[in-house]
N, C-alpha and C positions, 0 to 999 in steps of 0.2 A: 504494500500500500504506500509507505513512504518513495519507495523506489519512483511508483508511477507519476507520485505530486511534486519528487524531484524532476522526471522528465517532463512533466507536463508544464512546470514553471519554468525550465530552459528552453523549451522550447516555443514557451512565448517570447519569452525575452530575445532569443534569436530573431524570432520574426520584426515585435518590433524595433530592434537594432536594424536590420535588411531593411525595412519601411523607412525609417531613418535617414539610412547611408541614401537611400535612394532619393528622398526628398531632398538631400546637403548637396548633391550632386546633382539633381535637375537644377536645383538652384543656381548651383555654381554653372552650369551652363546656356543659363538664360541671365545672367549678371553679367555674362562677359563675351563679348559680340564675337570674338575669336573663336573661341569653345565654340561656340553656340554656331559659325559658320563652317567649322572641322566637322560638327556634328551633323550637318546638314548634308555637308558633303562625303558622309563615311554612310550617311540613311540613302541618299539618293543614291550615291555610288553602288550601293547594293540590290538596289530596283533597275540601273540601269542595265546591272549585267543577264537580269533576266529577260530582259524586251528583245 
């Protein structure tokens, strides 16, 4: 029982760490015109190679 309310409590915490990281870094990619034009062009770039 302990076992499972240890995994069960890291394993939220995981998630919301990952939720996180992911929100710190959309962020930092929409704050910074550079990022945010690298990542435009690594999204396109990747649709272009399928056409």
């Amino acid at each position: 029982m302990v076992l499972w309310f240890i995994f069960t409590v890291v394993r939220k915490l995981f998630m919301l760490a990952l939720l996180v990281a992911l929100a710190v870094g959309a962020w930092m990619i929409w704050d910074d015109p550079a990022l945010l034009l690298d990542a435009w062009r690594a999204v396109s770039g990747r649709f272009d190679s399928y056409a």
